[in-house]
N, C-alpha and C positions, 0 to 999 in steps of 0.2 A: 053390357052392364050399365044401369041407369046409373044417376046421380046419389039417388035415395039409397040404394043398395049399395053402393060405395063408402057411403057415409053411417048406413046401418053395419058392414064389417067392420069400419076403420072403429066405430063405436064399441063393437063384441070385442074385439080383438083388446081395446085399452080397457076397459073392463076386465079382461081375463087377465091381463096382465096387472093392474091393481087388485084381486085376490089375492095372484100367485103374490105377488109383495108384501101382501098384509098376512098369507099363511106362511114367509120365511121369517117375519118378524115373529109370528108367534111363535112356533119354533123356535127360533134362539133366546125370548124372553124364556121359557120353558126351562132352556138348558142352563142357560146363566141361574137362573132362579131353582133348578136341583142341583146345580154345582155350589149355590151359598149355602146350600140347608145342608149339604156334607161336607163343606169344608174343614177341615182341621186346623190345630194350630198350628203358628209354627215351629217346626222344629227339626232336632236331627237325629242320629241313630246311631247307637254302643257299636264301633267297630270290634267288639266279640260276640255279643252276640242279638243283635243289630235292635233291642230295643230303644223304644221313642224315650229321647233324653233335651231338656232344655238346651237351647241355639248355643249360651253364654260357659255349656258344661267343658272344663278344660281340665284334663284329657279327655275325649269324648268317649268315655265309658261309665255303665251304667254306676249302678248304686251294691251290685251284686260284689262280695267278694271274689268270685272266683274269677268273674273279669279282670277283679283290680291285679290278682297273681298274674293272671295270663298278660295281659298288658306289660307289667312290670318285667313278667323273661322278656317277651318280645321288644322290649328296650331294650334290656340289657345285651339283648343278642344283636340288637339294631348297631350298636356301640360298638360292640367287640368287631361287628364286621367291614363300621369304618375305619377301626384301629389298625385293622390287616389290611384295607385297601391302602393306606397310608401308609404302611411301617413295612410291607414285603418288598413293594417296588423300588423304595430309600436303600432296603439294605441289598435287592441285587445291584444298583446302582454303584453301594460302596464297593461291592464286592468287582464292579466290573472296573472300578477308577482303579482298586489295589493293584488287580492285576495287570494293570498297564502302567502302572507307577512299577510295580516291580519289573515289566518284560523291558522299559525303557532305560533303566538306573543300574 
């Protein structure tokens, strides 16, 4: 292989390779640029029933009453079931101290 023809691949070859470069950039200009034209705002989602609600909404449910009941049991039951993690294990506790208060006295 001559000179010439060495220098004419080494030439094809970095040509091919500045297309491919300039056809990955266009492609991701492309995607970047139909990713801004459908972007949404932002925001989050009615943990009832998962509509789009402002970032700063606190409880994070919507505007619908029937969310606001459903919400409000699932507090309340939230509640009751810390009260029982709490207050079952206290009272076998007492109840294991009485008995060894009374098998020792």
């Amino acid at each position: 292989m001559s000179r010439k023809e060495k220098i004419l691949k080494a030439a094809q070859k970095t040509a091919q390779e500045a297309r491919d470069a300039a056809q990955r950039h266009r492609e991701s200009e492309r995607r970047k640029r139909a990713r801004r034209e459908f972007q949404t705002p932002e925001h989050r989602h009615c943990v009832i029933c998962w509509a789009p609600i402002p970032l700063d909404s606190d409880p994070a449910i919507c505007s619908e009453a029937t969310c606001a009941e459903k919400q409000e049991k699932r507090e309340a039951s939230r509640k009751r079931l810390t009260v029982m993690l709490y207050l079952f294990p206290g009272i076998a506790i007492l109840l294991v101290m009485l008995q060894l208060m009374g098998a020792s006295g």
